[in-house]
C-alpha positions as CSV (number, residue, x, y, z in Angstrom):
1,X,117.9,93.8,100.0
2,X,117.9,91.2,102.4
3,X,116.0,92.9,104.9
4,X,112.6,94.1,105.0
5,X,114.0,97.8,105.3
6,X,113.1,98.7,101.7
7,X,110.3,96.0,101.9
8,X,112.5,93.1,99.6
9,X,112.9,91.0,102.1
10,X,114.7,88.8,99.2
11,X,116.4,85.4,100.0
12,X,119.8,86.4,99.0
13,X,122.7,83.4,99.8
14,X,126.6,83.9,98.7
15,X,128.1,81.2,97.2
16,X,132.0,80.6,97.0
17,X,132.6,83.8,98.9
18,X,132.6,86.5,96.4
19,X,129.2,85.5,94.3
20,X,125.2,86.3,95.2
21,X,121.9,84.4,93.9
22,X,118.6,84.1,95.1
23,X,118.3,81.2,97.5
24,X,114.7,80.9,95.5
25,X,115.8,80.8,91.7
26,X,111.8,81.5,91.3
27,X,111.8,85.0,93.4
28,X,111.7,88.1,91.7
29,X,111.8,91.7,93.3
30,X,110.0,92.8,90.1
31,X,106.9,90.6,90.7
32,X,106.6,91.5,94.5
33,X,103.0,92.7,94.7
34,X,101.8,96.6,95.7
35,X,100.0,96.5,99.0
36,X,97.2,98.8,99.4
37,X,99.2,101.1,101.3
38,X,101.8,101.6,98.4
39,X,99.1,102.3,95.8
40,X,98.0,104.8,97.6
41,X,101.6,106.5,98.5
42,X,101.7,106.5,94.8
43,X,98.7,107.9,94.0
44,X,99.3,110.8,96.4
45,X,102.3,111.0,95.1
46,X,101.0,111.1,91.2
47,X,98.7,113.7,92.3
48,X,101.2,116.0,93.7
49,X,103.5,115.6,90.8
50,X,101.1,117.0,88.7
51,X,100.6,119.9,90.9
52,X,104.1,121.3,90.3
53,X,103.8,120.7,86.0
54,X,103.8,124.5,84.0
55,X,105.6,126.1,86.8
56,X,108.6,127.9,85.6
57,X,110.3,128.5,89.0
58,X,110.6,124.8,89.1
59,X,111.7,124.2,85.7
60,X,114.5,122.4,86.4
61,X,113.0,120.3,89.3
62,X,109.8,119.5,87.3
63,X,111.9,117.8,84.4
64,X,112.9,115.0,87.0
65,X,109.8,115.3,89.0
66,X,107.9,114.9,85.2
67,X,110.1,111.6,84.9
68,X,109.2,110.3,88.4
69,X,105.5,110.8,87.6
70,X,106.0,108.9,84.4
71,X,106.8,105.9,86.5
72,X,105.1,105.9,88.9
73,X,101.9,106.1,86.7
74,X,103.6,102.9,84.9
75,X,103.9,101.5,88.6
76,X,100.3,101.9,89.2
77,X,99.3,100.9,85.9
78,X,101.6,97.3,85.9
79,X,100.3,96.5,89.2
């Protein structure tokens, strides 16, 4: 989480050796912004998901993949 890898970048400090905090007690990685480029990712991504709904070979798959559309739509919606 302290790299930019996942896109956190968060500034994450240990304290007595064994105990992590936000360096920043006002950052958040729940308020980090979408950029353009993730809203559409999860558009695409919505889209597809709804491509594989009522398809009983993927059943099983389209339970999760149902869930993961779920929030993602919530993601797009909050930001």
């Amino acid at each position: 989480m302290r790299s930019d890898k996942l896109g956190y970048n968060a500034p994450i400090e240990v304290y007595d050796q064994k105990y992590y905090r936000y360096a920043d007690p006002d950052y958040s990685i729940t308020e980090l912004p979408l950029t353009a480029d993730d809203f559409k990712l999860i558009t695409k991504a919505v889209k597809m998901l709804g491509k594989t709904e009522g398809k009983p070979e993927l059943q099983q798959m389209g339970r999760v993949l149902a869930r993961v559309k779920k929030r993602l739509t919530a993601i797009l919606n909050y930001g």
